[in-house]
N, C-alpha and C positions, 0 to 999 in steps of 0.2 A: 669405682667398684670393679675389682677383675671378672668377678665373673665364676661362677660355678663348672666344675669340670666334666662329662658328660664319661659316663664309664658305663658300658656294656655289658651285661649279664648274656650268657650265649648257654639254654640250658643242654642238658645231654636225656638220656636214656630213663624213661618214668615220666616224662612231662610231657607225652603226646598224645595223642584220641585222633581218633578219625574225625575224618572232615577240617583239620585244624590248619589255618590260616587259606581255605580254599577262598574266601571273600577276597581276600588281598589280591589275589592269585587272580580272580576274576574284574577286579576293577581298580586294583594299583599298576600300571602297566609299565614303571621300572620295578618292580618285583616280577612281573608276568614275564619279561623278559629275561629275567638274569636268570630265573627259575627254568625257563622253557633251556637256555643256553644251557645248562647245567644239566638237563635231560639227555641233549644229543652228545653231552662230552661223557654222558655215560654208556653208550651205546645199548644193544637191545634192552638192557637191564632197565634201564633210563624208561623206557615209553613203560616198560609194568609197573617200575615205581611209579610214575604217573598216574597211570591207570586206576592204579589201589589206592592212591590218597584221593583221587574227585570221586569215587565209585562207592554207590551204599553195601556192598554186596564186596569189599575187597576179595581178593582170590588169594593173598598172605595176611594175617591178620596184621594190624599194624602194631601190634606192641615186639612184633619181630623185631630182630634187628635186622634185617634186608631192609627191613622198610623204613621202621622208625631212626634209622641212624641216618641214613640219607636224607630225610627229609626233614628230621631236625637240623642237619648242615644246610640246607637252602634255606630253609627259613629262615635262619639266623643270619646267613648270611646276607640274603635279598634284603631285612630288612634293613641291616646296620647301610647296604649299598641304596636304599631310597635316605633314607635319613641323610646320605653323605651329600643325594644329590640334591636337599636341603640346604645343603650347607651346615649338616651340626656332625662336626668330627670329632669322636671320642680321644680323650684322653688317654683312658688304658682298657681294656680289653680282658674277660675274665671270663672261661669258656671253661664250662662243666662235661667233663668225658669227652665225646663228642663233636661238645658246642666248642673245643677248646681249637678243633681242626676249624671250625667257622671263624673262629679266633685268624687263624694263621692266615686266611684266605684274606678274609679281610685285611691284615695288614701285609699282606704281599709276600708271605714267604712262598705261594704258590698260587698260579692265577686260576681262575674258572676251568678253561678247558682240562685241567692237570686237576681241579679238587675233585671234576669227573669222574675222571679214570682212578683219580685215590678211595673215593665213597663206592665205585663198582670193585674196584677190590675186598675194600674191608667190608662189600656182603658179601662176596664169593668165601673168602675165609670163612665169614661167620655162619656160612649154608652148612658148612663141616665141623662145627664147634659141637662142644659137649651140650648133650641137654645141662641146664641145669636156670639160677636165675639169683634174686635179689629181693634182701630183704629190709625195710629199714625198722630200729630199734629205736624208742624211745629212752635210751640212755646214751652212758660215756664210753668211749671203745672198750676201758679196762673191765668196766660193768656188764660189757657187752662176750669181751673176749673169756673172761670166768667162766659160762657157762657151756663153751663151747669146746666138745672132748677132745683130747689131741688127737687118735684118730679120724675124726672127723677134718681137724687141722691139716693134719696129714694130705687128704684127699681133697686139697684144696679149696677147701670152705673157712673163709678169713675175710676180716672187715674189709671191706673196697674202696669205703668212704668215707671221712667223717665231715658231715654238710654244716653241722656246729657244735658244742660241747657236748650236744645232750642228743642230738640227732645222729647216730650210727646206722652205716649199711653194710650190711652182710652178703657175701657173695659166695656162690660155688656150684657146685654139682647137685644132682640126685641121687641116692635118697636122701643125701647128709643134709640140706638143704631144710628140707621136709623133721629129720629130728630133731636140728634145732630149736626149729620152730615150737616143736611141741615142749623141751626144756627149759624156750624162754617163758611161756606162759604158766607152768611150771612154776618158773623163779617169781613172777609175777611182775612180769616184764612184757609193757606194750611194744607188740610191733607188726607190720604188715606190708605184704608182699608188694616188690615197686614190679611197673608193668613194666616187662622185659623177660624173652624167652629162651636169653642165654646169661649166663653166667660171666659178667665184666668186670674187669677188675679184681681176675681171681687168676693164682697161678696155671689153672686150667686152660687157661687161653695163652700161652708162653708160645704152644707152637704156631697160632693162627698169626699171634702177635710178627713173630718169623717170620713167615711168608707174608706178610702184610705191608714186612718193614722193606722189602722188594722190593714193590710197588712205591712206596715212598721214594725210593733211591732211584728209580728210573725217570722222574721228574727234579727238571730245574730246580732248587728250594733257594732261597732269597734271605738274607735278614730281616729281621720285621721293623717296617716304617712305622707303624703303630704300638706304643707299648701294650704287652701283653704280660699280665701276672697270670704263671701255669696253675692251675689246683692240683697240677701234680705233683709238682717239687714245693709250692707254696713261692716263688721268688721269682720275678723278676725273669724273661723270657731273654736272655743273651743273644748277642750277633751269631757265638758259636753252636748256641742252640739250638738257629732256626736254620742251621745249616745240617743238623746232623738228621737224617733219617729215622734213626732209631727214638728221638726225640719224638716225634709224631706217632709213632707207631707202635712202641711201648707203653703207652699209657691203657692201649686197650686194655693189657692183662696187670697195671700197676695201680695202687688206691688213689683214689682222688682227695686230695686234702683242700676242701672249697671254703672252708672254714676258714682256714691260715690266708690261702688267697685273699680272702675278701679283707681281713682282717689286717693286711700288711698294709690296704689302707689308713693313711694316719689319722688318728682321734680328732683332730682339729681340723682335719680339712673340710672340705665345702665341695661335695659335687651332685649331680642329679644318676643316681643310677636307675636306666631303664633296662627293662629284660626282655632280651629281644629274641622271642619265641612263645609257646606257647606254656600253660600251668601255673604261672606264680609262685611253681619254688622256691625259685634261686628269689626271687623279691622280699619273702616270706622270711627266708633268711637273712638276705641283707638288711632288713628296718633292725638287727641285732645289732646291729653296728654303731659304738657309739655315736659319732657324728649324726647319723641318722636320729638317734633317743634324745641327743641334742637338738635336733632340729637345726642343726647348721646345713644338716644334706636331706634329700628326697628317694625316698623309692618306689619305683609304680612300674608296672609293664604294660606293652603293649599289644598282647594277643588275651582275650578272657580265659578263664578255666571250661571244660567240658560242659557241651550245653549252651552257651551263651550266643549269641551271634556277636562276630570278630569287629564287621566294621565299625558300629558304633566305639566299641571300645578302641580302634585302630585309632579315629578321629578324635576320638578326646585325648588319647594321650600325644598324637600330634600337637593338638591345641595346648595343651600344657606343657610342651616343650619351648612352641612356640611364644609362650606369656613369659617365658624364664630368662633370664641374662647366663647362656651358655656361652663358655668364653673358646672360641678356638683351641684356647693352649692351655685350658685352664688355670685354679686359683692356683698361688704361690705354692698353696696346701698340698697339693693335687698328687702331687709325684708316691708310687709305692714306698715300702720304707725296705 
């Protein structure tokens, strides 16, 4: 038997709450470390992110992005680095907005001290961004884009995302934001606002994206050791890719296609995908995936949804990682298509 292949869900921007993964934090002590190291390579920024995720009383609410971006990149990343020192190394690597930079870390295009100084940039950027925010629809982009006026298009309100066929996110500014909203319901089209207080993945962010991609280019970037499938082009992360700056740094203001990502997985392979962060999104989505409805693959994550306490769920999904025959190099199947 080869062996099931271990592929990484790393979510992004809508999948955090306060207080999320402080358990870990508090008694996983290779995540307490890589997390605290990730603090000081952000400098002063670093100890108020800190601050605001153990604190009931944050001083930035956390669905910011100051807050919530950075600390869904450690999380994601601390945990894919306990698993590793497990011993269960992922196959491929599939990191939503965000989780897609946790992605890169993890496979070495850019080490700790550099994804520091990368996540205190893209909140400085994002302290100067447009109000504005995100929406998600319970339809198909086309279903989605119909309703949406071209002036409003115009001013940079455009899908950001499409997380599976029927699941559309909408991104942009205010007010336009806000009359969609009132349109979709209107048309009689479910949908509701993801937590986040700026507008990602909307051409509104072109210039932060800019000065963001800076910051990227002033650190070392690496090929990636680990495959990484992007949700942003939907393919396969190149040597050339993980060299280009603009590649990490573009995706703020570009759609995320997590759909296609997940989906380039092939029908017949066999792996365990865990989701390594907090909300059960990206999970939620991936049991869509054939392999999955076959029951040839698994999906489960390992932080709970809002409300729950972390460690028990931490430890069971350890434990079921554990009972599984995760193969180093995974099954034959394994590879992106």
């Amino acid at each position: 038997m080869t062996g099931r292949g271990l592929v990484l869900l790393l979510p992004g921007q809508g999948s955090q709450y306060q207080g999320m993964a402080v358990e870990l934090y508090e008694r996983e002590p290779v995540f307490a470390t890589v997390a605290d190291e990730f603090f000081a390579a952000m400098g002063p920024e670093g100890k108020l992110v800190r601050n605001d995720w153990l604190s009931d009383t944050p001083g930035v609410p956390i669905d910011d992005g100051t807050r919530a971006q950075p600390l869904l990149f450690i999380i994601g990343y601390a945990i894919g680095t306990v698993l590793h020192s497990r011993g269960l190394q992922p196959v491929r690597l599939i990191g939503h907005s965000v989780g897609e930079l946790a992605a890169a870390a993890l496979a070495g295009v850019f080490d700790l001290p550099a994804a520091g100084r990368i996540l205190a940039a893209r909140s400085r950027v994002l302290a100067g961004a447009p109000a504005g925010g995100m929406l998600a629809v319970a339809a198909a982009p086309a279903t989605v884009e119909a309703v949406v006026d071209p002036v409003w298009a115009a001013k940079g309100l455009v899908v950001g995302a499409v997380n599976a066929p029927a699941q559309t996110i909408l991104t942009g500014p205010e007010p336009e934001l806000s009359l969609v909203e009132e349109a979709l319901w209107t048309a009689g089209l479910t949908s509701r606002r993801v937590r986040s207080a700026q507008p990602f993945h909307s051409p509104v962010l072109n210039a932060a994206a800019d000065v963001f991609e800076q910051a990227v280019a002033a650190e070392r970037l690496r090929p990636p050791r680990i495959p990484i499938t992007s949700a942003w082009t939907g393919r396969p992360v190149e040597s050339a890719d993980g060299l280009r700056p603009a590649f990490w740094a573009r995706q703020m203001a570009e759609p995320v296609r997590f759909w296609e990502a997940v989906s380039s997985l092939p029908d017949d392979g066999e792996f365990t995908m865990v989701e390594a962060g907090p909300g059960n999104l990206l999970s939620v989505i991936a049991r869509r995936h054939p392999s999955v409805r076959a029951r040839r693959s698994e999906v489960f994550g390992l932080l709970p949804t809002e409300g729950k306490a972390a460690w028990p769920v931490w430890l069971a999904g350890l434990e079921k990682l554990a009972e599984q025959s995760i193969s180093p190099r995974g099954s034959q199947n394994c590879s992106a298509r």
